[in-house]
The first five atom37 places (N, CA, C, CB, O) and aatype in JSON, in Angstrom:
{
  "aatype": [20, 20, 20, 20, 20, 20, 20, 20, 20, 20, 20, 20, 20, 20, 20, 20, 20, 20, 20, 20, 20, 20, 20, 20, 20, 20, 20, 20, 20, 20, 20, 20, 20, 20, 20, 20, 20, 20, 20, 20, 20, 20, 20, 20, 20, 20, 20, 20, 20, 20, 20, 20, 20, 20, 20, 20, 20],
  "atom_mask": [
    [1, 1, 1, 1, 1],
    [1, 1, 1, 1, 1],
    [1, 1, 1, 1, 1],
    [1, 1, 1, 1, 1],
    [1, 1, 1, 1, 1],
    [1, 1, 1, 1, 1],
    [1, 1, 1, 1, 1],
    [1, 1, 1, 1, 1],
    [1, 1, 1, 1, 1],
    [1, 1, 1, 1, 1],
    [1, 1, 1, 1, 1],
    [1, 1, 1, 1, 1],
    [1, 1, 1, 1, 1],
    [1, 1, 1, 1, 1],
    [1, 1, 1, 1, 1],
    [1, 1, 1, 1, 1],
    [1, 1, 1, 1, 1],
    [1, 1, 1, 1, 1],
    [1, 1, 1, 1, 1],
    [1, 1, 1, 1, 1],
    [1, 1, 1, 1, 1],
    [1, 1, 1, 1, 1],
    [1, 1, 1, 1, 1],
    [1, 1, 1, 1, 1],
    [1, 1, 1, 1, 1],
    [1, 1, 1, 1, 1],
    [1, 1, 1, 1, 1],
    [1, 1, 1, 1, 1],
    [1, 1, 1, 1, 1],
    [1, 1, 1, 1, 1],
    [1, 1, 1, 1, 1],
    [1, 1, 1, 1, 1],
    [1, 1, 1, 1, 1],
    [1, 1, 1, 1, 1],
    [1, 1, 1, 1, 1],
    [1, 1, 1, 1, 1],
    [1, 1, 1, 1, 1],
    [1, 1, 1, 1, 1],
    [1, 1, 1, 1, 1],
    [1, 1, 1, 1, 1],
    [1, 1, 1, 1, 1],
    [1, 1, 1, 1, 1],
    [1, 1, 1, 1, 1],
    [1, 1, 1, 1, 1],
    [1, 1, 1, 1, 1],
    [1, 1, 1, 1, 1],
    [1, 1, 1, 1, 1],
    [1, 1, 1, 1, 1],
    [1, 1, 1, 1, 1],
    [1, 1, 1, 1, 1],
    [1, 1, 1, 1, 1],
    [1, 1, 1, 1, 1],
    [1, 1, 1, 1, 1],
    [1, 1, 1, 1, 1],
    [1, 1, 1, 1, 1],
    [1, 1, 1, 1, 1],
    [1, 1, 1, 1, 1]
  ],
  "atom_positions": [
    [[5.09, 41.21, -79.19], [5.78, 41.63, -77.97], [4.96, 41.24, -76.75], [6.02, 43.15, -77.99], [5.48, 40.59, -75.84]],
    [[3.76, 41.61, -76.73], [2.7, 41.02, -75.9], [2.63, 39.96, -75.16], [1.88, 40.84, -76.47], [2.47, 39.75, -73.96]],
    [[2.79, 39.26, -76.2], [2.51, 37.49, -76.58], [4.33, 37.21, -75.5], [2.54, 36.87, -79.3], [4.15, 36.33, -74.67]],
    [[5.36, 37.61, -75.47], [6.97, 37.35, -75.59], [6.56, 37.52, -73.68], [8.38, 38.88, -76.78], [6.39, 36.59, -72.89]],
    [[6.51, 38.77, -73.45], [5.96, 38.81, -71.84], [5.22, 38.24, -71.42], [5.49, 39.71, -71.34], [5.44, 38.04, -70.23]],
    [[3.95, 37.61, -71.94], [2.69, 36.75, -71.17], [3.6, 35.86, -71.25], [1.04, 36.39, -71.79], [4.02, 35.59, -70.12]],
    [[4.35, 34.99, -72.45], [5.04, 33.35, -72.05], [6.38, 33.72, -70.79], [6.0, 32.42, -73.93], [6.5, 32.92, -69.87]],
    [[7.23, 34.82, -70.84], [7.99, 35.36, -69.78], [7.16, 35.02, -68.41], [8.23, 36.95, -70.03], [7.37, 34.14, -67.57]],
    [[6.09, 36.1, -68.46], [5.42, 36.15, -66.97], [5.45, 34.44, -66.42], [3.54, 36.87, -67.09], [5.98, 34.13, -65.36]],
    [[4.72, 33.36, -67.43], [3.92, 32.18, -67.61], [5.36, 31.57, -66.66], [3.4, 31.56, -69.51], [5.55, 31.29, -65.47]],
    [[6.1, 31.54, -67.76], [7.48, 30.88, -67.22], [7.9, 31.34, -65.54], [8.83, 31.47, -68.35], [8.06, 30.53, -64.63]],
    [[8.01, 32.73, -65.43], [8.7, 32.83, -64.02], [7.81, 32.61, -62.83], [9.33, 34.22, -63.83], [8.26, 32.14, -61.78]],
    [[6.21, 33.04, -63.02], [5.17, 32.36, -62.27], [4.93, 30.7, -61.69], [4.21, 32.62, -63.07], [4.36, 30.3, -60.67]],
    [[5.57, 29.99, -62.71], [5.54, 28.46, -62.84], [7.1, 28.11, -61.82], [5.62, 27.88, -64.89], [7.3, 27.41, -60.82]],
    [[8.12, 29.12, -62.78], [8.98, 28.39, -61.4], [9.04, 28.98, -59.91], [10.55, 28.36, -61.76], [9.63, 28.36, -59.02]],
    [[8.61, 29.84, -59.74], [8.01, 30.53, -58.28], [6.98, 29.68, -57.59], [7.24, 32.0, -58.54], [6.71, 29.94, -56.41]],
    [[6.39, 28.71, -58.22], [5.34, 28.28, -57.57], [5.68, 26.57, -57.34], [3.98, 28.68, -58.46], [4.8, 25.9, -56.8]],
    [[7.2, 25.79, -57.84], [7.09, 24.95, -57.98], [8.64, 24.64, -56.77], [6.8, 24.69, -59.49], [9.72, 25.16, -57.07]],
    [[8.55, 24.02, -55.88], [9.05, 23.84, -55.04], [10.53, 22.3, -54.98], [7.8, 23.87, -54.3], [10.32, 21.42, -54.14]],
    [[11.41, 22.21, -55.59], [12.12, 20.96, -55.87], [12.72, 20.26, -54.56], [13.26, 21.27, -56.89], [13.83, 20.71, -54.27]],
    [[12.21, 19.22, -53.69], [12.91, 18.78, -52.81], [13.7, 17.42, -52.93], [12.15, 18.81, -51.91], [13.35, 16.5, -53.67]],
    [[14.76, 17.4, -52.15], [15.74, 15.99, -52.43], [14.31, 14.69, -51.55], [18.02, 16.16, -51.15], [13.22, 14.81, -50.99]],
    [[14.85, 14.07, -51.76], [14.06, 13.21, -51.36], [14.08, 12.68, -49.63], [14.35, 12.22, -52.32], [13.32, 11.89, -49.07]],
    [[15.39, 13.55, -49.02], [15.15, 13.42, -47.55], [14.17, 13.88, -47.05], [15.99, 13.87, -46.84], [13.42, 13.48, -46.17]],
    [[14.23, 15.52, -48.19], [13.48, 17.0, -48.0], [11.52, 16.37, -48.2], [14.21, 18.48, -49.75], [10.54, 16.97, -47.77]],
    [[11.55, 15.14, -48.9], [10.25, 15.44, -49.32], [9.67, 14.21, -47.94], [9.88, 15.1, -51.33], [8.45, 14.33, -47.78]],
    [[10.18, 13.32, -47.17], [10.05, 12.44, -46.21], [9.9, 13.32, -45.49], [10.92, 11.49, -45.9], [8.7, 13.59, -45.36]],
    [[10.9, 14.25, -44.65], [10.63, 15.18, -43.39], [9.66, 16.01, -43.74], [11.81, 16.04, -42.88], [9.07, 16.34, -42.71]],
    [[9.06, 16.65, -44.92], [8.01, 17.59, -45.26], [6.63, 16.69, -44.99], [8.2, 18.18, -46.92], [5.59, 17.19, -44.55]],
    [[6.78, 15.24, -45.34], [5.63, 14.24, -45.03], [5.11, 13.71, -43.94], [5.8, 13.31, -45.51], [4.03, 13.21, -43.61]],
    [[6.41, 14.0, -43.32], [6.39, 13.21, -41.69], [5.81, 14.61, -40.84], [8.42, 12.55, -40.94], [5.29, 14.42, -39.74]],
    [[5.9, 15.84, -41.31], [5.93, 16.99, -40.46], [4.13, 17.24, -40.88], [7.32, 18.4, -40.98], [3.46, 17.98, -40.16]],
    [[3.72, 16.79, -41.66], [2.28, 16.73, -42.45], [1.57, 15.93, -41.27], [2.26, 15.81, -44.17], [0.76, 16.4, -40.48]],
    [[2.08, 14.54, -41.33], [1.43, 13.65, -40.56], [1.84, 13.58, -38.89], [1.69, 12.37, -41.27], [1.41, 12.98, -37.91]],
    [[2.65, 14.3, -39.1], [2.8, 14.12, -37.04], [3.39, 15.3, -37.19], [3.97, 12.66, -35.96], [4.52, 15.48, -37.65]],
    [[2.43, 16.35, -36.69], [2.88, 17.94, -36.88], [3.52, 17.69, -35.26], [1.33, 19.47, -37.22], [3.24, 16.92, -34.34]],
    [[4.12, 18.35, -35.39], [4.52, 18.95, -33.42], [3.35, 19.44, -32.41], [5.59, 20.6, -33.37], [2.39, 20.1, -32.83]],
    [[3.49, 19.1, -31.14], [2.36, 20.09, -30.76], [2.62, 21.99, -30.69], [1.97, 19.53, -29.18], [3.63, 22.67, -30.9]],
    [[1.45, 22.3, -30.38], [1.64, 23.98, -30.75], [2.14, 24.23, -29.47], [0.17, 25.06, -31.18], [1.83, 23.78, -28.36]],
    [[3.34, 25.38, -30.02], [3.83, 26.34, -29.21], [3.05, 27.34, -28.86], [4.8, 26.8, -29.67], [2.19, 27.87, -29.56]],
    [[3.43, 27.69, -27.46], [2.43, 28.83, -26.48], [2.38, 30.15, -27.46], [3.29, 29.36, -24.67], [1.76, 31.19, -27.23]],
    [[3.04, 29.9, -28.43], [3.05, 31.76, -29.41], [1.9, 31.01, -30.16], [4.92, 32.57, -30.81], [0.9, 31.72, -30.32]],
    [[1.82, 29.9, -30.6], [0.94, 29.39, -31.97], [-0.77, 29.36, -30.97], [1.69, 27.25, -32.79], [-1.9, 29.7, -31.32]],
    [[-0.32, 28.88, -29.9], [-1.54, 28.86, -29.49], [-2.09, 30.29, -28.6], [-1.58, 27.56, -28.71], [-3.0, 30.22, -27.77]],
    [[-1.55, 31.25, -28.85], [-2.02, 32.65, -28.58], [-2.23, 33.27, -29.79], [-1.09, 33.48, -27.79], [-2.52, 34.46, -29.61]],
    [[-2.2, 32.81, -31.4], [-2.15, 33.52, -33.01], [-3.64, 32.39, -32.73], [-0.37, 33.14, -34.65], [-4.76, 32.87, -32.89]],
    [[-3.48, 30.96, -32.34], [-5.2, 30.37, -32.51], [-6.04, 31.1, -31.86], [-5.57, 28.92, -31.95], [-7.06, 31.29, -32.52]],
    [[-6.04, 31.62, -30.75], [-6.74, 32.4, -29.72], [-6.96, 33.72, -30.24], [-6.0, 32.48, -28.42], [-8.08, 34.12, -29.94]],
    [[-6.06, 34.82, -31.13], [-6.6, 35.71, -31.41], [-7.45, 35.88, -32.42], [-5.95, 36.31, -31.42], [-8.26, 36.78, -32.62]],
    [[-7.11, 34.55, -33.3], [-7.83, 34.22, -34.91], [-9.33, 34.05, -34.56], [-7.19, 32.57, -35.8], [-10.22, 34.8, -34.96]],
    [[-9.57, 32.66, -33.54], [-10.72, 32.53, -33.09], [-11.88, 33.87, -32.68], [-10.37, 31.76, -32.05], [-12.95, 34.22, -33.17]],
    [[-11.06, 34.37, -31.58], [-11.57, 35.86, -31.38], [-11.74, 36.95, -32.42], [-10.73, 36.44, -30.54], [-12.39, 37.95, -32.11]],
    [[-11.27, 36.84, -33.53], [-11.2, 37.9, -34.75], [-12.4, 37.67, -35.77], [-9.72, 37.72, -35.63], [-13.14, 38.54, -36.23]],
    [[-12.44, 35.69, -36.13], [-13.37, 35.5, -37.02], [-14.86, 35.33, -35.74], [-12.87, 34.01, -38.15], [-15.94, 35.84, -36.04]],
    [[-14.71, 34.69, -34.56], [-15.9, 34.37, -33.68], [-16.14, 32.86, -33.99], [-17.28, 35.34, -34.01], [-17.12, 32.13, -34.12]],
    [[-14.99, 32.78, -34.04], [-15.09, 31.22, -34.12], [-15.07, 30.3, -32.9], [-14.01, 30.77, -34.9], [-14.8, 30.78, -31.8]],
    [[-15.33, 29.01, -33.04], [-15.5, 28.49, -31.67], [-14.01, 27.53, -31.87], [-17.24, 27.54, -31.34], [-13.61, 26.81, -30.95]]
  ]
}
């Protein structure tokens, strides 16, 4: 029974973690990698508080 749930868990862990994109999906995910946008004034006030939180420069 043990053994029936660890391969269960194994299985639904694996497809939770595995992401299927069409192949437009996997170009715009590549292009968004390599030429991110610049940051929005909210993103660059979450960098500003992060910096301030860890003391980072």
């Amino acid at each position: 029974v043990v053994a029936t749930v660890q391969d269960a868990a194994r299985r639904a862990i694996g497809e939770a973690e595995i992401f299927r994109l069409t192949v437009s999906d996997q170009e715009t995910f590549a292009c968004a990698l390599l030429s991110p946008p610049p940051p929005t004034p909210a993103m660059e006030r979450a960098f500003a508080r992060r910096r301030a939180l860890l003391h980072t420069e």
